[in-house]
C-alpha positions as YAML, in Angstrom:
chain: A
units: angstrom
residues:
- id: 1
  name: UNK
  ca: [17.44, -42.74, 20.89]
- id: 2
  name: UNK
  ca: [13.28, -43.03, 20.92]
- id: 3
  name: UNK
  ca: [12.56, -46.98, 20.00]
- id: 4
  name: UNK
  ca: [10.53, -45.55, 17.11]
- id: 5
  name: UNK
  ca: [13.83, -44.42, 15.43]
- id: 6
  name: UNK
  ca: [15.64, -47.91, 15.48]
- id: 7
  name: UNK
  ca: [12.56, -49.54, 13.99]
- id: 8
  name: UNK
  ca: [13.44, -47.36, 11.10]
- id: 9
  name: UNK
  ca: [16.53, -49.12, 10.83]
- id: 10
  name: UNK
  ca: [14.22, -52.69, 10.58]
- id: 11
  name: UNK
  ca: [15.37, -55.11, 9.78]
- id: 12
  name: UNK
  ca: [17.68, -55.62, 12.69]
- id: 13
  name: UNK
  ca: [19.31, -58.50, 13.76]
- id: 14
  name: UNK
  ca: [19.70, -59.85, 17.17]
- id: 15
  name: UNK
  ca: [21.55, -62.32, 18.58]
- id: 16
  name: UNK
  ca: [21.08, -66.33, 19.44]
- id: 17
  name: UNK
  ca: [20.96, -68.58, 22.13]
- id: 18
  name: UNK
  ca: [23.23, -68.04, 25.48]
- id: 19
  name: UNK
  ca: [22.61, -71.03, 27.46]
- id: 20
  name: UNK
  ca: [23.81, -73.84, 24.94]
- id: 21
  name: UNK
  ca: [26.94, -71.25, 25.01]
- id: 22
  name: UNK
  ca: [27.74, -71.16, 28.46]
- id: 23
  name: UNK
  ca: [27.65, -74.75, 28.46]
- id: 24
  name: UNK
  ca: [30.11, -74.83, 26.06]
- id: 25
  name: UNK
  ca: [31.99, -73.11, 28.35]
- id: 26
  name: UNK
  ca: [31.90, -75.19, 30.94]
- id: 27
  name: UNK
  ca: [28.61, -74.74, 32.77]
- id: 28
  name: UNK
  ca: [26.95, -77.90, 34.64]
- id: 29
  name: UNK
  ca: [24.00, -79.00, 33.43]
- id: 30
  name: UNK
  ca: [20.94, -78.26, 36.18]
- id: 31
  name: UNK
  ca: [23.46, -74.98, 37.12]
- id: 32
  name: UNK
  ca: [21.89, -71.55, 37.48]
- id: 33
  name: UNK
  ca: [23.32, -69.69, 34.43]
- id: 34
  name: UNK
  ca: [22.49, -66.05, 35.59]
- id: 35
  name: UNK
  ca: [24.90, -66.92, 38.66]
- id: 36
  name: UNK
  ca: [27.76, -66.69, 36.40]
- id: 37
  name: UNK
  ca: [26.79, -63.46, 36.13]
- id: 38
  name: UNK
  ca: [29.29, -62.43, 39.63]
- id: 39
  name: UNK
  ca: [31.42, -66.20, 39.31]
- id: 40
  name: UNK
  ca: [32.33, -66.24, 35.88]
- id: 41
  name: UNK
  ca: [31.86, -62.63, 34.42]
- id: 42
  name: UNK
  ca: [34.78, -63.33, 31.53]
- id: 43
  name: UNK
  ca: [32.73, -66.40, 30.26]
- id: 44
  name: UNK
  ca: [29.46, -64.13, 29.94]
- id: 45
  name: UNK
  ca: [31.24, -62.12, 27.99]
- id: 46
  name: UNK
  ca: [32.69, -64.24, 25.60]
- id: 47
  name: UNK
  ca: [28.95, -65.46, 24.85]
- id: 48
  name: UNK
  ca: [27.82, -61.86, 24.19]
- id: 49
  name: UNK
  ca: [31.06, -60.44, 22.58]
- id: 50
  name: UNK
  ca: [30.48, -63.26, 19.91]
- id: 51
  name: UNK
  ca: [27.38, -62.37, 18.77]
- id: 52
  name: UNK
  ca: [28.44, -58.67, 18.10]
- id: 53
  name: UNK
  ca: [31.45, -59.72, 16.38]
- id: 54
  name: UNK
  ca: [29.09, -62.35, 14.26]
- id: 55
  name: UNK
  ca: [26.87, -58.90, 13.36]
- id: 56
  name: UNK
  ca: [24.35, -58.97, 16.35]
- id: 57
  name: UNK
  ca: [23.20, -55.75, 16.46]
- id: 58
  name: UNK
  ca: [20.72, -56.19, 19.68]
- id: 59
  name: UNK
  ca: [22.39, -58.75, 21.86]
- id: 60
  name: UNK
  ca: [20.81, -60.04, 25.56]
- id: 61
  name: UNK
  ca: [21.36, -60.15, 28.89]
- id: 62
  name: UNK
  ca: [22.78, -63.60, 30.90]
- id: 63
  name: UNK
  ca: [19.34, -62.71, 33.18]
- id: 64
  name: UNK
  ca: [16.62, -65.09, 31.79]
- id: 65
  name: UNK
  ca: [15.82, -66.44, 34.91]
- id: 66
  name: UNK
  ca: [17.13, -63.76, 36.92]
- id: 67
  name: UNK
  ca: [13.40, -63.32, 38.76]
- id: 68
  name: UNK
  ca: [13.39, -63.75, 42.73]
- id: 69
  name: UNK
  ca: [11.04, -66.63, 42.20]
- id: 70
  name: UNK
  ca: [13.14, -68.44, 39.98]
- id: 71
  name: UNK
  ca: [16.40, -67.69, 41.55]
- id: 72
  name: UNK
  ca: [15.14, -69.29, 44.81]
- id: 73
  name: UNK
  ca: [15.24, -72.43, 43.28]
- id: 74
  name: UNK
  ca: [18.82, -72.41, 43.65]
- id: 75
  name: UNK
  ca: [19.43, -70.29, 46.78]
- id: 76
  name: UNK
  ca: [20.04, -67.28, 45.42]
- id: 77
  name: UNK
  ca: [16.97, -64.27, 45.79]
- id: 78
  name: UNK
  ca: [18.93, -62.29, 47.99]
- id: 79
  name: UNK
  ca: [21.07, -61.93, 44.64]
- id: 80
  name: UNK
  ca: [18.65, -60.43, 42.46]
- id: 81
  name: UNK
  ca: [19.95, -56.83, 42.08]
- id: 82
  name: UNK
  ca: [23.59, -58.16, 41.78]
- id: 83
  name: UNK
  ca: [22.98, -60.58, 39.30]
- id: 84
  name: UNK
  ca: [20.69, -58.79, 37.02]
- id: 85
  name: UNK
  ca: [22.79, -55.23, 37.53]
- id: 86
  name: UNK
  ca: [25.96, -57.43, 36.81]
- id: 87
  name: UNK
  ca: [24.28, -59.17, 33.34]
- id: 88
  name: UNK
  ca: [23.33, -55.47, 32.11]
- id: 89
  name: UNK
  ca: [27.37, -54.49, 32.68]
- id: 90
  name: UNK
  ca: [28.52, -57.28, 31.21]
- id: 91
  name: UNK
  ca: [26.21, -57.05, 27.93]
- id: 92
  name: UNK
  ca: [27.21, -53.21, 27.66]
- id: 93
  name: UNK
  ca: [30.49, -54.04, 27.66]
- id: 94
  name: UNK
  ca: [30.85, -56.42, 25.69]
- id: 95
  name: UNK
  ca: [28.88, -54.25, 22.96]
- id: 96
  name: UNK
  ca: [31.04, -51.66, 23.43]
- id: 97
  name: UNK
  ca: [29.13, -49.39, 21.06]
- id: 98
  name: UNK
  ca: [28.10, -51.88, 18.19]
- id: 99
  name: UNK
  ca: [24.77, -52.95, 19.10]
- id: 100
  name: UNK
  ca: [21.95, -52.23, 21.45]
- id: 101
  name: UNK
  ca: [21.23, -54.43, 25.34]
- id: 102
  name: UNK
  ca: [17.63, -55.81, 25.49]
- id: 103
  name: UNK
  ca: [17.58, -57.04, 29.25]
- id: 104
  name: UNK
  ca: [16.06, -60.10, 29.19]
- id: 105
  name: UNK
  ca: [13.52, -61.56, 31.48]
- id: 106
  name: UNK
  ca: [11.52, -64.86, 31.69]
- id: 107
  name: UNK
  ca: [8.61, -66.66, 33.15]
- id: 108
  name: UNK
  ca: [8.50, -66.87, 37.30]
- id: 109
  name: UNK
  ca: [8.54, -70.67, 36.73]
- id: 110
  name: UNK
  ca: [4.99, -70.85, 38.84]
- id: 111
  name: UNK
  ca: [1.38, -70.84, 37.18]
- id: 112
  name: UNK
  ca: [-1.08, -68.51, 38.86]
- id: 113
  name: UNK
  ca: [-4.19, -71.18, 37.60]
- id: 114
  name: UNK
  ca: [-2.59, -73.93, 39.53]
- id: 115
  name: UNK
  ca: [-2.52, -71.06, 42.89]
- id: 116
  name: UNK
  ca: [1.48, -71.63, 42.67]
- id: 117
  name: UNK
  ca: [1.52, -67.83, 42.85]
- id: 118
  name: UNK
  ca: [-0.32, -65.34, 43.65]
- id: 119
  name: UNK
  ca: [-0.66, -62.30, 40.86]
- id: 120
  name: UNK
  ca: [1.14, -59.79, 43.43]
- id: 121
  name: UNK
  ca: [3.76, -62.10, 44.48]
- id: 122
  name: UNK
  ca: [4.52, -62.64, 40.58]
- id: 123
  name: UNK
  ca: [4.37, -58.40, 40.15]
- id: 124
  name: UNK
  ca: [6.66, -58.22, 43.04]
- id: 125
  name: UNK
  ca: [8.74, -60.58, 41.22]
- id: 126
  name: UNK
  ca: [8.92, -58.63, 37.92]
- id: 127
  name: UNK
  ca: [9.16, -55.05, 39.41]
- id: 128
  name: UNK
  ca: [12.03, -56.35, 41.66]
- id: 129
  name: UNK
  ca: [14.02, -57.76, 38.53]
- id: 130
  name: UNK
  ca: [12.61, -55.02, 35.85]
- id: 131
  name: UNK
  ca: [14.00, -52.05, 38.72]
- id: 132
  name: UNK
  ca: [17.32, -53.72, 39.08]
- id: 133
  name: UNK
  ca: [18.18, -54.39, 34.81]
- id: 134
  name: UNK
  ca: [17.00, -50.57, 34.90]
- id: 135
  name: UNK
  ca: [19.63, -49.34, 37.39]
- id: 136
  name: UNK
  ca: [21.98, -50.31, 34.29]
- id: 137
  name: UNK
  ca: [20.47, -48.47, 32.21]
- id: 138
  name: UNK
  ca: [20.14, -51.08, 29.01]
- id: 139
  name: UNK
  ca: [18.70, -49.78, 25.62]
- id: 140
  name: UNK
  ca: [15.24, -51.93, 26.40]
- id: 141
  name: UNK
  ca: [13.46, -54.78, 28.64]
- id: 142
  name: UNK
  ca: [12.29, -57.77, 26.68]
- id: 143
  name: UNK
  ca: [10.29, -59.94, 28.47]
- id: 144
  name: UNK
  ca: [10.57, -63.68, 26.50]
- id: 145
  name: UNK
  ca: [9.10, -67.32, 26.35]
- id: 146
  name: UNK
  ca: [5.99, -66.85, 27.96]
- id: 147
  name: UNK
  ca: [3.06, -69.15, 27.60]
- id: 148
  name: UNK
  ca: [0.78, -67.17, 29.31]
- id: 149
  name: UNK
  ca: [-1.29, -64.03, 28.55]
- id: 150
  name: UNK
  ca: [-1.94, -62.91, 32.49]
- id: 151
  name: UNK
  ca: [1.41, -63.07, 33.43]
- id: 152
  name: UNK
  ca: [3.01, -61.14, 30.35]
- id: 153
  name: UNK
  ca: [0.47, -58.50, 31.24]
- id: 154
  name: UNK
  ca: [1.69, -58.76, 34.64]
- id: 155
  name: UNK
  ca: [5.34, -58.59, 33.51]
- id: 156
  name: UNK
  ca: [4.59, -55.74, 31.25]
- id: 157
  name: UNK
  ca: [2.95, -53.52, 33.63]
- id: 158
  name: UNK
  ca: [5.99, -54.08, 36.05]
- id: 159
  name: UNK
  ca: [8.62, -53.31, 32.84]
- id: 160
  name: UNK
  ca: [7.29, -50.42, 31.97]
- id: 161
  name: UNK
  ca: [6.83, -48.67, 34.99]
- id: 162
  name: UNK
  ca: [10.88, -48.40, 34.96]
- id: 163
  name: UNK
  ca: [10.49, -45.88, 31.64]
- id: 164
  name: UNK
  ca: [12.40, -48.14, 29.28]
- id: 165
  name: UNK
  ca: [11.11, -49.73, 26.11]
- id: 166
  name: UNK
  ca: [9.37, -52.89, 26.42]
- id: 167
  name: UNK
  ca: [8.94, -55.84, 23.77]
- id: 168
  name: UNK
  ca: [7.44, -59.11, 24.67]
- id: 169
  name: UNK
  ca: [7.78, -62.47, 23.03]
- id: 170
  name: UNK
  ca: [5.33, -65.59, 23.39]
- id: 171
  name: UNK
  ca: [5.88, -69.33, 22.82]
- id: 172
  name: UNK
  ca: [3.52, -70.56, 20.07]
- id: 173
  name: UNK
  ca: [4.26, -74.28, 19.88]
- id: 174
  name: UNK
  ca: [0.88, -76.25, 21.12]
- id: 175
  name: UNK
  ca: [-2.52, -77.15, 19.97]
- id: 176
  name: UNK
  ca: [-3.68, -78.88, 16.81]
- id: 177
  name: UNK
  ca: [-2.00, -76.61, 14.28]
- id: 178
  name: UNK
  ca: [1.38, -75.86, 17.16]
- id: 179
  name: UNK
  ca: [-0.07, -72.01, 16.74]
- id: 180
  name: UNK
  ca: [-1.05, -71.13, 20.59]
- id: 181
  name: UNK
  ca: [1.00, -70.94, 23.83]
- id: 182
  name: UNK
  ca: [0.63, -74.14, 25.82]
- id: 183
  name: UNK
  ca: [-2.18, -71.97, 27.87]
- id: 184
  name: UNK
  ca: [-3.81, -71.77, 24.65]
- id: 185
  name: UNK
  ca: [-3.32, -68.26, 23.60]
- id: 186
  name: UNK
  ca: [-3.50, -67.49, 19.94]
- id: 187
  name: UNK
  ca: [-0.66, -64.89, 18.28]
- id: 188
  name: UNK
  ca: [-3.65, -62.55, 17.48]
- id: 189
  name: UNK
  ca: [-4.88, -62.61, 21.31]
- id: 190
  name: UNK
  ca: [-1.52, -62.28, 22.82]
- id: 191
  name: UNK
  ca: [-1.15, -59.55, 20.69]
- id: 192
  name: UNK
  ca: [-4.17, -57.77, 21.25]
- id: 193
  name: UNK
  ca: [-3.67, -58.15, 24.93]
- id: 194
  name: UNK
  ca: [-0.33, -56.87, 25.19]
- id: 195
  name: UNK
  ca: [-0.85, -53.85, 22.41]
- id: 196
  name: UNK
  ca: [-3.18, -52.58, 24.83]
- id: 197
  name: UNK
  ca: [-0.78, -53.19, 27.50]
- id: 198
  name: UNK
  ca: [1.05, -50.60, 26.20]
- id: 199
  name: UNK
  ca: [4.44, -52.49, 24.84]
- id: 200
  name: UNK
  ca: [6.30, -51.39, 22.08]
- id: 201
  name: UNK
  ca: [7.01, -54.66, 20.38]
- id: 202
  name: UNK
  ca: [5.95, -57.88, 20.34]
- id: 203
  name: UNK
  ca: [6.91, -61.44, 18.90]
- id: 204
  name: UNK
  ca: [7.47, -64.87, 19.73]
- id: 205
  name: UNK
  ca: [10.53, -67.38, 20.15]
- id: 206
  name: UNK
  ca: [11.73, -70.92, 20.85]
- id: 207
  name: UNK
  ca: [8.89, -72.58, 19.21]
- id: 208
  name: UNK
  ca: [9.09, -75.43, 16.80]
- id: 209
  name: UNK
  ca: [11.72, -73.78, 14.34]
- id: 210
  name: UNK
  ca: [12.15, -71.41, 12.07]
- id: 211
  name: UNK
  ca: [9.82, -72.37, 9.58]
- id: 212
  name: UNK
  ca: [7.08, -73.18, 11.44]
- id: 213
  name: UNK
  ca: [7.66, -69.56, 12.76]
- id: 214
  name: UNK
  ca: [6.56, -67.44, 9.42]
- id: 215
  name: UNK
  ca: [3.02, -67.82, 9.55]
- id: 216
  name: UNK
  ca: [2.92, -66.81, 13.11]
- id: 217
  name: UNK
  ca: [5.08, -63.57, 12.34]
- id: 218
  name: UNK
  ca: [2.43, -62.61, 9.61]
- id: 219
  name: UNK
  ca: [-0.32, -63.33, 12.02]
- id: 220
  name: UNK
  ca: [1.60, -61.15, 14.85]
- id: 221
  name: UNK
  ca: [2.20, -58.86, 11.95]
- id: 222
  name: UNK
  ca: [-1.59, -58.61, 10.62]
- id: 223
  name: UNK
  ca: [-2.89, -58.28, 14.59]
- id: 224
  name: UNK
  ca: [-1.54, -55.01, 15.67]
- id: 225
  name: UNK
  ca: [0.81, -52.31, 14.51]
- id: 226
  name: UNK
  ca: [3.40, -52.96, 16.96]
- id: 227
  name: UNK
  ca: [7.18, -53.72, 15.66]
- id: 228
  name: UNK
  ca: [7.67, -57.85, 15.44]
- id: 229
  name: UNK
  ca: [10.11, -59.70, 17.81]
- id: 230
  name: UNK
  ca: [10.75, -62.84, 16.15]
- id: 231
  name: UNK
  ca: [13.92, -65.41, 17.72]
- id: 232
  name: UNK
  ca: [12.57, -69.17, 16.55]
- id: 233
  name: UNK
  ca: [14.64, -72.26, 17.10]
- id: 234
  name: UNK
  ca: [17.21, -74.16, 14.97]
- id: 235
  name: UNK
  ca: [14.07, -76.31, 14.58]
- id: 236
  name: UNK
  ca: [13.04, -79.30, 17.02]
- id: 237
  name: UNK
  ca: [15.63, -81.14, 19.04]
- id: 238
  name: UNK
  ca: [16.71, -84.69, 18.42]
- id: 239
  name: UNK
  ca: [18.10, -87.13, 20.94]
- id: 240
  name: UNK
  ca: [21.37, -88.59, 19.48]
- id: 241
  name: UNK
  ca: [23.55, -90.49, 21.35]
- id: 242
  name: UNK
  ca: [22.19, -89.33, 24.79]
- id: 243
  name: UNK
  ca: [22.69, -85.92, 23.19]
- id: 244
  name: UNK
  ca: [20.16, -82.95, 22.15]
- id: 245
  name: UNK
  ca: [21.07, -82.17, 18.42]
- id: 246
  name: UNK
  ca: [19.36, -79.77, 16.41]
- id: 247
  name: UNK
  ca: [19.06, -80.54, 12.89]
- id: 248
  name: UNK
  ca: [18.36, -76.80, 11.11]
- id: 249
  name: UNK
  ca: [21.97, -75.78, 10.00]
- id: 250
  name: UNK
  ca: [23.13, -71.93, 9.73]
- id: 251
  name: UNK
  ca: [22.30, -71.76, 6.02]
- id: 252
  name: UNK
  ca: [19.11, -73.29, 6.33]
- id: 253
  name: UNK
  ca: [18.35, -70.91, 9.21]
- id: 254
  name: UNK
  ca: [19.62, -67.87, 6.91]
- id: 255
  name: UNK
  ca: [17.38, -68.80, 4.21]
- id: 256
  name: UNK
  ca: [14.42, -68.96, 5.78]
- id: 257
  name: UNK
  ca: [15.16, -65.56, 7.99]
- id: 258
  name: UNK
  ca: [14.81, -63.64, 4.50]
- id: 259
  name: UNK
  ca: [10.91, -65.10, 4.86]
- id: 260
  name: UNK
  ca: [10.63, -63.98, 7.90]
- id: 261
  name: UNK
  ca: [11.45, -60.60, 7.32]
- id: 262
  name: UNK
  ca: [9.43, -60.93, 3.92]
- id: 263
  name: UNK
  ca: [6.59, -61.31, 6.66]
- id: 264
  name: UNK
  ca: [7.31, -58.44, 7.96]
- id: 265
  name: UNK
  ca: [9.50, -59.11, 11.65]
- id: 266
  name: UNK
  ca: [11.31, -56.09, 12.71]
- id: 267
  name: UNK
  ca: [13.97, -58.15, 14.50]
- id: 268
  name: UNK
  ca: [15.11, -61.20, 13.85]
- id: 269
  name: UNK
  ca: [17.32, -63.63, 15.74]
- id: 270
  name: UNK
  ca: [18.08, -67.25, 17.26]
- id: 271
  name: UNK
  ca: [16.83, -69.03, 20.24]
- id: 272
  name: UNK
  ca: [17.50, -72.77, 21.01]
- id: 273
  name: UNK
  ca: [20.29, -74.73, 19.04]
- id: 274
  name: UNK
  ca: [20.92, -71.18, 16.96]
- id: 275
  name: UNK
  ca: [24.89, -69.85, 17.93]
- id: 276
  name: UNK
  ca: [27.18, -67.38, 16.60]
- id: 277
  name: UNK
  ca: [27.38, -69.31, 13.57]
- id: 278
  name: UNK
  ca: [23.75, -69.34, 12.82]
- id: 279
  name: UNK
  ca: [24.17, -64.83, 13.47]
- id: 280
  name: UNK
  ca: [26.91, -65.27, 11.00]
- id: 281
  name: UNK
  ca: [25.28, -66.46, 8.17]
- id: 282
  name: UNK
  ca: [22.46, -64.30, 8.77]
- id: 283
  name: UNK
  ca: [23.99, -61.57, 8.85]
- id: 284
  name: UNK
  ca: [25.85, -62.25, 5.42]
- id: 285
  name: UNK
  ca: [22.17, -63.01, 3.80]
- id: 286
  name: UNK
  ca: [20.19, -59.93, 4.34]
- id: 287
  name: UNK
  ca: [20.26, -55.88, 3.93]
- id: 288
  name: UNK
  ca: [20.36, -55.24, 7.46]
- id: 289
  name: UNK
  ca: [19.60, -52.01, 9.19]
- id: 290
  name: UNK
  ca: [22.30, -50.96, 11.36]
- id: 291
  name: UNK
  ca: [20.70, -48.46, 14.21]
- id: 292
  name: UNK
  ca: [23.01, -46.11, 16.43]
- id: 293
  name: UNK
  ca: [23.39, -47.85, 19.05]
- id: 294
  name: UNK
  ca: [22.68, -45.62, 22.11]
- id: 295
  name: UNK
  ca: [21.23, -45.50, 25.75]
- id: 296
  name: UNK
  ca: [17.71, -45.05, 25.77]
- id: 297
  name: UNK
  ca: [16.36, -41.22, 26.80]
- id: 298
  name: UNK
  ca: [20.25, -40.18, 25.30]
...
């Protein structure tokens, strides 16, 4: 199904965070995630089969950081088509027809101001990770929580050379008003860059909270024509008792989704502190559009 016809179905809603759910399951903190991809496929799942049950109707992949760069870190970039192919299967499976995959992929970790990277080594990066999500065939690629501009251009170009849909969603959490990435990129520069990139959505997520997310989903909204991506946090974490607590609740996060669509996001979901819970009240709170779920080009 062309991207163009789920937007009709707008607004959509996606699903929440994964990694404060794999914990839950029992992964170590300072533990690559997107390893449990091939160790601890039935745990995945759970996370995913959740949010569809809760009334996710676009759900992730485990393969945030899922980029050879990143997965160096820990010893593992000679598993990069494994573990990305592996976190598309597991996703489609667990959606077994009731929602759309978006493959997810993050930041390389490395700034190319600071000459941590070069621009080609960060492309090879992308088009290595992009090339292996697409061998899965998921609905779309969304490239999320980037900071800054050159490298989602960089990630974009590498995306969409595979043919499949491409959305990409920016961190607006720093400067004076908290409205720019912490490279200083406004919402109506990151999407004017990445409109002409050629993407076919765009948004922002993590962040300060939900809240502090509406005027930036106008502003996304009023810069370009493109669908909006928007998956805030359950506002900013606390530390209690050596813990990270998050103090929005599900109903809170509900109400304030109806603004956000009221601004005019196309897709709205969770990112940190947000779980099945915070999908479940959302989805009781608002007219959703329920696309066909299909494979894209089908």
């Amino acid at each position: 199904m062309p991207f163009a016809q789920w937007i009709r179905g707008a607004p959509i809603l996606a699903d929440g965070a994964w990694g404060t759910e794999l914990q839950k399951r029992g992964l170590p903190p300072g533990a690559d995630p997107d390893e449990w991809n091939l160790t601890q496929p039935a745990r995945v799942r759970e996370v995913a089969e959740a949010y569809v049950q809760a009334g996710s109707r676009v759900i992730l992949t485990n393969t945030f950081r899922a980029n050879p760069v990143s997965l160096a870190l820990h010893g593992l970039e000679a598993q990069v088509e494994a573990i990305n192919r592996a976190g598309v299967r597991i996703s489609r499976e667990a959606a077994q027809g009731a929602a759309l995959v978006f493959a997810s992929l993050g930041p390389t970790g490395k700034m190319l101001v600071t000459k941590e990277i070069t621009a080609q080594q960060m492309k090879d990066a992308f088009t290595a990770q992009a090339r292996a999500l697409a061998a899965e065939g998921p609905d779309a690629l969304l490239l999320e929580t980037l900071s800054d501009v050159t490298e989602a251009r960089i990630a974009a170009e590498a995306a969409l050379d595979t043919g499949l849909p491409v959305l990409v969603s920016f961190v607006f959490d720093s400067g004076k008003n908290r409205d720019r990435t912490i490279m200083g990129a406004t919402p109506e520069q990151a999407a004017t860059a990445l409109a002409a990139a050629g993407v076919q959505a765009l948004g922002a997520n993590c962040g300060n909270g939900i809240r502090e997310y509406i005027p930036i989903c106008r502003r996304l909204v009023a810069a370009s024509p493109l669908p909006v991506w928007m998956k805030p946090n359950a506002g900013l974490p606390e530390v209690v008792n050596g813990k990270l607590q998050y103090r929005t609740t599900p109903a809170e996060f509900a109400v304030a989704a109806r603004e956000l669509v009221a601004a005019g996001a196309a897709f709205v979901g969770g990112c940190c502190g947000t779980s099945p819970d915070f999908i479940r009240a959302m989805s009781t709170s608002l007219p959703w559009g329920h696309p066909l779920p299909t494979r894209s080009g089908s």
